[in-house]
C-alpha positions in Angstrom: 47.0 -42.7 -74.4 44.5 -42.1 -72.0 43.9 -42.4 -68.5 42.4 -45.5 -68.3 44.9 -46.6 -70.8 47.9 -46.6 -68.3 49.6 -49.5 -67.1 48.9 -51.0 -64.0 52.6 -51.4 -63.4 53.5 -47.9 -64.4 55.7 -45.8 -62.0 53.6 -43.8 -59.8 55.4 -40.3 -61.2 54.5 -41.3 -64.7 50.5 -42.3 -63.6 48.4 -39.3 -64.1 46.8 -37.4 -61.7 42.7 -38.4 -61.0 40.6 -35.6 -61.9 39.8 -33.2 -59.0 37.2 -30.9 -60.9 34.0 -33.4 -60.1 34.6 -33.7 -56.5 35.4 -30.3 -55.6 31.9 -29.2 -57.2 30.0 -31.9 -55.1 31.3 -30.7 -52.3 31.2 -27.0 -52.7 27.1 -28.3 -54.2 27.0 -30.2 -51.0 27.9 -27.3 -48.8 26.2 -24.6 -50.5 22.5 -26.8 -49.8 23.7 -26.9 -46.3 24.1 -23.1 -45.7 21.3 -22.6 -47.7 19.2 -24.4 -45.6 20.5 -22.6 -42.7 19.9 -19.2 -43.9 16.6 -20.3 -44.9 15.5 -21.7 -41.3 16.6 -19.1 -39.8 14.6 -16.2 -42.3 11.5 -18.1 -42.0 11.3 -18.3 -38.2 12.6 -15.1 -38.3 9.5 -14.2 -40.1 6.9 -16.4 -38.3 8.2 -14.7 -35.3 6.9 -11.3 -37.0 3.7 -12.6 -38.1 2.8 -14.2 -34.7 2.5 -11.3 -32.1 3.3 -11.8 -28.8 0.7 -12.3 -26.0 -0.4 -9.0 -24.6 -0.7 -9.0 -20.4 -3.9 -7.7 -18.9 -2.3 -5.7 -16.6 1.4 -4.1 -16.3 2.1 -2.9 -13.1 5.3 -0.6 -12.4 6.7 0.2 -9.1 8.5 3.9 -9.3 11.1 4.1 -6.2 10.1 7.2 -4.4 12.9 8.6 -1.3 12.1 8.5 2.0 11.9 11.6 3.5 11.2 12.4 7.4 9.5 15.1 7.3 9.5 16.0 11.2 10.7 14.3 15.0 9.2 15.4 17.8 9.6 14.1 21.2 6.5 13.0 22.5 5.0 12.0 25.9 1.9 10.7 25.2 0.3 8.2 28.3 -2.0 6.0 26.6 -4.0 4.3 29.2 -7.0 3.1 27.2 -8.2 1.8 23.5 -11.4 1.1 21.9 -12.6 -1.2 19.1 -15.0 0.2 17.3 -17.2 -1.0 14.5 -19.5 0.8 12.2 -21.3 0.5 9.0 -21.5 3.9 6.7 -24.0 3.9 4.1 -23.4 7.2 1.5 -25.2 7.9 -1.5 -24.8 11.1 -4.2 -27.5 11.9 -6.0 -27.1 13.1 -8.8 -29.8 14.9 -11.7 -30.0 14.4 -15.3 -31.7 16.0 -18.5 -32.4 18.9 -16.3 -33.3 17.9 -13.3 -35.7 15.9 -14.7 -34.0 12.1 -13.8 -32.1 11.7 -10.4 -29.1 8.8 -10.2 -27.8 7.7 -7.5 -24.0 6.7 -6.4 -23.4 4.9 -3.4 -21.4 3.2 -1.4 -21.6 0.4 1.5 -18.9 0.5 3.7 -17.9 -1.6 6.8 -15.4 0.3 8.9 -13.4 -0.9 12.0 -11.0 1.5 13.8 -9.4 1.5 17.2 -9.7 4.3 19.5 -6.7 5.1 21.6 -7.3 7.7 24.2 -4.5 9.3 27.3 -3.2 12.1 28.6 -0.3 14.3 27.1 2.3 14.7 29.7 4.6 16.6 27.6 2.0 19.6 28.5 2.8 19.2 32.2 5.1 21.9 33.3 6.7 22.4 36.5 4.5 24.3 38.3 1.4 21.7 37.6 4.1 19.4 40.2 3.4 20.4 44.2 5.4 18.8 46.6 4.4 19.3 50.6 6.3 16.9 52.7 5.3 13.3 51.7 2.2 14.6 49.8 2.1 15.4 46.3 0.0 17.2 43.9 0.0 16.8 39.9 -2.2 18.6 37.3 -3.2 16.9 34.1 -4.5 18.3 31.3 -7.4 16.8 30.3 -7.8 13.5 28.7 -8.2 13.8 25.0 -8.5 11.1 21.9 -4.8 10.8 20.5 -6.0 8.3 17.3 -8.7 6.8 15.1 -7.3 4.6 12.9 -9.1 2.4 10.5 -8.1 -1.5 10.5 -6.9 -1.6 7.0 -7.5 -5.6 7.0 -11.1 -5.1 8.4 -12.7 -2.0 6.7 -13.9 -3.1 3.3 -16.5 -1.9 0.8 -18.8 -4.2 0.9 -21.2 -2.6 -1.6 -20.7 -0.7 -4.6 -23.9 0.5 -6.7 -23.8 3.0 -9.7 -26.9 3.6 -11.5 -27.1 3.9 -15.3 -27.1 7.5 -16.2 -24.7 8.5 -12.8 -21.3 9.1 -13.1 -19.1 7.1 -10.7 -17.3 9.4 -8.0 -14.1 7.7 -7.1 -13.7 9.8 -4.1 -16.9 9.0 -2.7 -14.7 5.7 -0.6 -12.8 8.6 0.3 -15.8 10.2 1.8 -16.9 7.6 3.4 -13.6 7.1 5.4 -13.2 10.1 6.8 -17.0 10.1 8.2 -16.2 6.8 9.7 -13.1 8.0 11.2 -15.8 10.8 12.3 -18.0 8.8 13.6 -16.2 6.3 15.2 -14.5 9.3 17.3 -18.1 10.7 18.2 -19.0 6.9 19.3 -16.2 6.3 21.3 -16.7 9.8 22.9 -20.4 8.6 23.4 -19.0 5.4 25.9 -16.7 7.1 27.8 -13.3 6.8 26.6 -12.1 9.8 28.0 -13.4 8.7 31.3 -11.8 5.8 30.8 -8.2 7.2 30.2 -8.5 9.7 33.4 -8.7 6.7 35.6 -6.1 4.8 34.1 -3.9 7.9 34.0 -4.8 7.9 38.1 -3.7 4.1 38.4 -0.8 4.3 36.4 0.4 7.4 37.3 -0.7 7.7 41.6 1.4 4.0 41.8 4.6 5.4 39.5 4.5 8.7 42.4 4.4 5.8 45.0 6.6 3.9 43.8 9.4 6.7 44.2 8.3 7.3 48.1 5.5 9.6 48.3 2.5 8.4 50.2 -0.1 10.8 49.8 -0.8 11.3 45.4 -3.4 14.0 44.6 -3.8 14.2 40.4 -6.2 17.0 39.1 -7.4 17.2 35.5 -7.8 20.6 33.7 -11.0 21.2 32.0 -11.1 20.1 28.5 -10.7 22.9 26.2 -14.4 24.0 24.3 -14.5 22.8 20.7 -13.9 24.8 17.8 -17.6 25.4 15.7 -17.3 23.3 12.4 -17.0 26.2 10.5 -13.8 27.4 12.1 -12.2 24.3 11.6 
């Protein structure tokens, strides 16, 4: 007798079992298209992601840390009594030959510089024998005013031209060049209107009403002569 064949009223011990076989191998088919499917999703983006490079950035810019090191303190007593601001343009061109001297390029460079000047006296060269006191007067010798700083305005000094002929070759320490002669010139310009004269009268204002201030009525201040210049070739 068959399965189908059995009783309706049968005991349940004596009805046979229903086949399991079919509807373990739908479900393991089942299963097996799901995983599949998975693994197969995965592989091919997987792939597309090895077949589709990555955008490249124009530019990678690293930052190394570098330590701080102080190099050297000194104790300084610098009286700054004046500044200038000073403006310049430098124009500086290397020429350069070719083919033997035959062909001359040029390189050059347009730069608009701005510095300020800052000019005083250096106390800390004072010694005690530059200090005469005689009753209520006293007597102080300076050394001679002198420039303490040029320094370029980094947010104002810009090139502002930049022209490399054809067959030149582009010197990238001609901006280099041109800073330092601004720094030069700026000095000798600022030299040219007086700043030095300029700081020995505020040293006398600032420095004759400190000396008052601390009950002396009668301040004398001298200046040393400024020491001769070094030729350029010396330097």
């Amino acid at each position: 007798m068959s399965e189908l064949d059995a009783p309706e009223d049968a005991p349940l011990a004596e009805r046979p079992a229903p086949a399991m076989g079919p509807l373990l191998r739908g479900s393991a088919t089942v299963l097996f298209i799901l995983v599949a499917s998975c693994i197969g999703g995965g592989l091919v983006g997987w792939v597309r992601g090895l077949l589709t490079p990555e955008p490249v950035p124009d530019e990678v810019v690293a930052v190394r840390p570098t330590p701080s090191v102080v190099l050297a303190v000194r104790e300084l007593a610098r009286l700054e009594t004046t500044a200038f601001h000073v403006e310049r343009v430098i124009d500086m061109t290397a020429t350069q030959r070719r083919l033997f001297g035959l062909i001359e390029a040029e390189d050059s460079i347009l730069l608009v510089a701005v510095a300020d000047v800052v000019a005083g006296v250096d106390l800390s060269r004072v010694s005690e024998r530059d200090v005469v006191i005689e009753g209520g007067r006293v007597t102080i010798t300076l050394p001679a005013p002198e420039i303490f700083t040029v320094a370029l305005d980094g947010q104002r000094t810009y090139v502002y031209r930049r022209d490399t002929d054809a067959l030149a070759r582009r010197n990238e320490s001609l901006e280099t060049r041109a800073r330092r002669e601004a720094e030069r010139t700026l000095r000798a310009a600022a030299l040219e209107a007086g700043i030095e004269e300029r700081a020995r009268q505020g040293a006398e204002r600032s420095l004759g009403a400190l000396v008052r201030a601390l009950g002396y009525a009668e301040v004398e201040l001298r200046f040393r002569e400024p020491a001769p210049e070094a030729p350029a070739a010396a330097r």
